[in-house]
N, C-alpha and C positions, 0 to 999 in steps of 0.2 A: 504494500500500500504506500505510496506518494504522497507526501504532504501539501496538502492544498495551497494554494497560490495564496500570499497575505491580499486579505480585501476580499478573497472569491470564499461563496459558500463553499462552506465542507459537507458536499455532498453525502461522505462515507459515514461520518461522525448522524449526518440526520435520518440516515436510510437504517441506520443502527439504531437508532432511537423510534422511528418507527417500527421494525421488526419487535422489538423490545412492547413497545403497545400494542401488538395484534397477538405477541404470545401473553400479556396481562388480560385482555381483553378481546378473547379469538373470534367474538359474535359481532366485532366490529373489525376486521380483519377486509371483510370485501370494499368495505367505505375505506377505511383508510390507504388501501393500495391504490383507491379510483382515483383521489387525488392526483394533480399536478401543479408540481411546485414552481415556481415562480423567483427568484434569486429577487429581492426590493429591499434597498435602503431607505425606502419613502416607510417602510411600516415599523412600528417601536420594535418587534417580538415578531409572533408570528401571525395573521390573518387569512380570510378565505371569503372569497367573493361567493354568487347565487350559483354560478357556475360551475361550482368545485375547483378552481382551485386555490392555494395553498401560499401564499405571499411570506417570504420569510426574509428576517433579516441576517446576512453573514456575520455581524458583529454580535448577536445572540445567541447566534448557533455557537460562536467560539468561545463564550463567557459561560457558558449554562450547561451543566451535569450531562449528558447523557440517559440519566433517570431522570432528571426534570424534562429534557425533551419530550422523552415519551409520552408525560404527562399532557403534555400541550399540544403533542398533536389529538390525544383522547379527545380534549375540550372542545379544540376548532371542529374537528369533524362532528362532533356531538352539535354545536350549533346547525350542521345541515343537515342531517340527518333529522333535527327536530322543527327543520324548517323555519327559524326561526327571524329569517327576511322575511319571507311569506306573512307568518303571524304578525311583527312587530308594522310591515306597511296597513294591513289590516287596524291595528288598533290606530295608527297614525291619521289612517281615514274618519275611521269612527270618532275620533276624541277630538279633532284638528288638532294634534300635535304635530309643530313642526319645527326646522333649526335643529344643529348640530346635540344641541343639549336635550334636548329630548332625545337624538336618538342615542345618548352617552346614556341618559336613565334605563332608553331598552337596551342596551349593551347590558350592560351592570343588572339589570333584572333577569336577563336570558344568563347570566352567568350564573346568578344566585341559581337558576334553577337547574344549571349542570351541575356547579361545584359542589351541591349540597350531599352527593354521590358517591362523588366519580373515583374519590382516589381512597388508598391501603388498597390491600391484596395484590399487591405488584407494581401499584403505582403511584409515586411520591407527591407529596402535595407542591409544585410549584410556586416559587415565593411571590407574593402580590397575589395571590390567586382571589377571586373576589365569594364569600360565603356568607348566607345569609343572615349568620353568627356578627359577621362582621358590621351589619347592617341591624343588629337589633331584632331581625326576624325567624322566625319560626321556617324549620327544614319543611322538605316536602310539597311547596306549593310550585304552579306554572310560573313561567316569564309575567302573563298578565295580571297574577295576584300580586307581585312583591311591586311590578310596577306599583298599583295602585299605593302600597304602604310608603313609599320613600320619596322624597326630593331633593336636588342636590342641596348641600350645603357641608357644612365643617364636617358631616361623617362622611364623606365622598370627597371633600377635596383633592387626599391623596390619588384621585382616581383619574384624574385629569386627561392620563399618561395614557390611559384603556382602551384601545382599537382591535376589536376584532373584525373589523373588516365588514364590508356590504355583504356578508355571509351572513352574520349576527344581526345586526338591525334594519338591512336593505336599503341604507343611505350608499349609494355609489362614491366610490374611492375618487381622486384623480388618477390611484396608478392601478385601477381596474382597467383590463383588458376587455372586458365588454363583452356582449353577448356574438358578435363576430369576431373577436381574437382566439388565439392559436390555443389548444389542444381542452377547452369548455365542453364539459355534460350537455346533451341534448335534455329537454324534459322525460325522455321514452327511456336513457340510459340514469337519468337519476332518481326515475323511480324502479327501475330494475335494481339499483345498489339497494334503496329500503327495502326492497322487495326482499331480496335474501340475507338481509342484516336481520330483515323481522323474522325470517324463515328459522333464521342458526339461534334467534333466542327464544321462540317457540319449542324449537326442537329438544333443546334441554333446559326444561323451566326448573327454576331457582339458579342453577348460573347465573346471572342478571339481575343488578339490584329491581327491585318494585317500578320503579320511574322506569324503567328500560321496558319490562313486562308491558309494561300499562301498556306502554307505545306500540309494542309489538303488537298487542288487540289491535290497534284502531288501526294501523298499517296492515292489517290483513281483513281491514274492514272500510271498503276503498270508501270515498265519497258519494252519497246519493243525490241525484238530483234533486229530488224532496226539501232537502239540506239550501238548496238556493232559493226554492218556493218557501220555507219559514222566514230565510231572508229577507223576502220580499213583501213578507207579510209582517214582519217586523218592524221594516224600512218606513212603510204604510201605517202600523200603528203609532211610529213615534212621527210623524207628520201631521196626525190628526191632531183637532183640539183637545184640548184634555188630558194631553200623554205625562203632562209631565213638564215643566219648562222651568229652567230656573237663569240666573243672570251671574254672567261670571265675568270679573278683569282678568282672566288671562290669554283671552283674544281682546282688547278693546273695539268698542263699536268703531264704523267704520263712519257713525255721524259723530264723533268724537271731534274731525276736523271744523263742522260746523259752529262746533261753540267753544268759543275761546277760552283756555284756562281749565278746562275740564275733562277728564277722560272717563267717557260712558261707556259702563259695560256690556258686553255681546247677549248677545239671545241664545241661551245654550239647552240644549234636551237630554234629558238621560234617558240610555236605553231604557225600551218596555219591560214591564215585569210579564214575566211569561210561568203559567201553572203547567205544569204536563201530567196528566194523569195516562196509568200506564194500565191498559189492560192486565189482568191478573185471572182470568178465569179457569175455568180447565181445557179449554177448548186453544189455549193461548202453551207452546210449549218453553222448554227451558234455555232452548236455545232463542227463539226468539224474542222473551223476557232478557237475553245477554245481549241480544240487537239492541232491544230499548235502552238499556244501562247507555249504550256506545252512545247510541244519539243523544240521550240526556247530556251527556260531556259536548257533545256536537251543538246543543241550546246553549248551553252556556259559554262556548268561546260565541256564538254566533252574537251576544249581548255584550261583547268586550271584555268576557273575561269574570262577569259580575257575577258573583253567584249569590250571592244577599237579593236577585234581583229573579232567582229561580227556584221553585217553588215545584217539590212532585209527590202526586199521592197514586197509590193501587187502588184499583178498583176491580171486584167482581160482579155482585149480586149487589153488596153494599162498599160504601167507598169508605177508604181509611184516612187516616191525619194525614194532613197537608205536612209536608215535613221539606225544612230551607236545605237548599243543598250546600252541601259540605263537602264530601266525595260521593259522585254516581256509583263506588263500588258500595257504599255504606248506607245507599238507603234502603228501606225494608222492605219487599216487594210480596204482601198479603194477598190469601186468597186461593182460588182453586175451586170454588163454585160456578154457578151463574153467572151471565151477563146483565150489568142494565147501568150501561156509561150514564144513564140521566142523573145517578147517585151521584157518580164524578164531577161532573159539570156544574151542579149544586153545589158542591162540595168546594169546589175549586171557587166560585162565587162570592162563598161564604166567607174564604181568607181575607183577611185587610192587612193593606189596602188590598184592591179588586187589582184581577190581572189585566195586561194591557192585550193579551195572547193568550191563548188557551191550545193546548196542544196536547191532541187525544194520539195515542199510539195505542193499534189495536186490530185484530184480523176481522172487525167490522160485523162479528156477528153479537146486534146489540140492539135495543130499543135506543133511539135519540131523542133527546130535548124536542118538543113541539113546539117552543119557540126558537128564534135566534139568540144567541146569548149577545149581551151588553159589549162584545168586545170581539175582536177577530179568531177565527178559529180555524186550524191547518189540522187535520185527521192526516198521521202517517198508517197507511192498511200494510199488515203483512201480507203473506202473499196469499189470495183469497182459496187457492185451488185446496193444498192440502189444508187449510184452516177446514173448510167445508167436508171433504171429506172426512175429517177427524170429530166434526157434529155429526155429520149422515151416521156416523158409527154409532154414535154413543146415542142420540135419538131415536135409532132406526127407524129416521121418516125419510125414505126416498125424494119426497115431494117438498120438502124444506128448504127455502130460498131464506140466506138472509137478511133484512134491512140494508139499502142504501144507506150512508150515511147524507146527510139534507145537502140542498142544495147551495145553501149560506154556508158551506165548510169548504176548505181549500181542501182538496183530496189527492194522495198521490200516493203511489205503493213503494214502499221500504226492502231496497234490495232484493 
């Protein structure tokens, strides 16, 4: 081996440090090799754009352990793998965050929610690494919960320094190479890498802290289209009057310039509150009760991340407590009799404040409310074929059609 040119990455010392992270961590072994690395003196450490790759800097790589490398490549690839451009431009949309320092907050919040993890059993904690500890908060949570809990100031100053690159928060670099530079993931090839990143921590469940699990479900639980019609039903509820509206300085109004000496606050809305009551019957099975958990998680990023703002109860014959979501793996899913969702609906009514959203998940065989409810409502149907078949059984009435659900629900079938 040849000693690296002074000034030039030490290619050998970084490809050793990753090897070194795909035998700590072998279920992320196929991510980490997809990378392409990128020699940058524009970036502190190291960083990774939307496109996979891998920005490092040569005077880091000379300064920094070989077990600290390895550590750092875990991180940055954990950012894309967890998508966390994607999510933090999303929340950017929703909240108008904009400017460099907001996306420093989702930098630092998407790290809170790797580091809380990531490192012992093979891999050393990297110094400056940022954890939620360090911020005062509680392990465990998303990029978009710690968001919400922190703002810069003197616990964060040291943090100044923190770039992980338009991989982490989806603000473009200057020394991003772009979606047409040299050797960038297609969308078809970077979901092929989760695909079997999710596949190798399926395959041996418990190897993989919990946060990895989790992700694996939903990564093996693609997106529905459903999932954009709540969107859109959502979009629609906080537009309407009534949703909710409050008055914030940290966009100033833009009639501010109108009057001298004063700065008037903007018009701001917060997400809808949305109930979702979850079919529970017997005719409803155990797998498709594990769909509904997924999309429960799927309402709650779809509201920014709020879950104080989400709201789920089961329902069979009769409905159960409305109960705030915490984790979609922890809430209690009762039941196993009958159907009659009008228990639900009532039920969900009942909660205050009233929801902005109502969202029935359910294989649709069910008496509905004979009115419209007070508020918008999205029915996700499981898949009606074997739902019915599995009543013809148990009823054995050939001639049994179930219930439409009415024509005031947005309707669309789940997976």
């Amino acid at each position: 081996m040849t000693a690296p040119t002074p000034g030039a990455l030490d290619l050998d010392k970084l490809y050793a440090a990753r090897l070194q992270a795909a035998r700590a961590r072998p279920y992320l072994a196929t991510a980490l090799f997809a990378l392409h690395t990128v020699a940058s003196r524009r970036v502190p450490t190291m960083a990774v754009d939307r496109h996979w790759r891998c920005y490092v800097a040569p005077g880091f790589v000379d300064r920094t352990p070989v077990e600290e490398l390895a550590s750092v490549w875990v991180h940055e690839v954990s950012h894309l793998l967890r998508d966390h451009h994607g999510r933090s431009d999303r929340v950017a949309r929703q909240q108008g965050l904009t400017g460099p320092g907001e996306r420093l907050r989702m930098n630092i919040a998407a790290d809170c929610e790797i580091n809380d993890d990531a490192f012992g059993d093979g891999l050393v904690r990297p110094g400056g690494a940022v954890t939620p500890e360090k911020l005062m908060l509680s392990p465990g949570e998303l990029m978009e919960d710690y968001l919400r809990r922190f703002r810069l100031g003197p616990i964060t100053e040291d943090l100044a320094w923190l770039d992980c690159g338009s991989g982490a928060d989806g603000l473009e670099r200057e020394w991003d190479l772009g979606p047409d530079g040299a050797h960038g993931l297609s969308d078809r090839e970077r979901d092929a890498v989760r695909f079997r990143v999710a596949e190798g921590i399926k395959a041996r469940p418990g190897d993989a802290p919990e946060t990895w699990e989790r992700w694996a479900e939903e990564a093996f639980h693609p997106p529905q289209p459903w999932r954009q019609l709540l969107g859109a039903a959502i979009r629609s509820a906080a537009s309407g009057s009534g949703a909710g509206q409050d008055y914030s300085y940290g966009r100033p109004s833009r009639r501010s310039a109108a009057v001298r000496g004063a700065v008037l606050p903007s018009l701001r809305r917060r997400p809808p509150r949305v109930s979702v009551v979850i079919d529970t019957s017997g005719s409803v099975s155990d797998a498709e009760l594990g769909s509904a958990l997924l999309e429960v998680a799927a309402i709650a990023r779809a509201v920014g991340g709020r879950r104080d703002l989400v709201t789920v109860l089961s329902c069979d014959a009769a409905a159960g407590v409305a109960h705030p979501l915490c984790r979609a793996e922890g809430i209690p899913l009762v039941g196993g009799g009958g159907t009659d969702l009008r228990e639900g609906f009532a039920q969900a009514l009942r909660t205050r404040p009233q929801p902005d959203v109502i969202v029935a998940l359910t294989d649709g065989q069910t008496p509905w409310p004979a009115r419209r409810p007070p508020c918008r409502t999205v029915v996700g149907l499981f898949p009606r074929e074997l739902s019915t078949r599995r009543l013809r059984r148990m009823e054995n009435d050939p001639d049994y059609e179930p219930d439409a659900p009415p024509d005031w629900a947005r309707v669309v079938t789940i997976g």
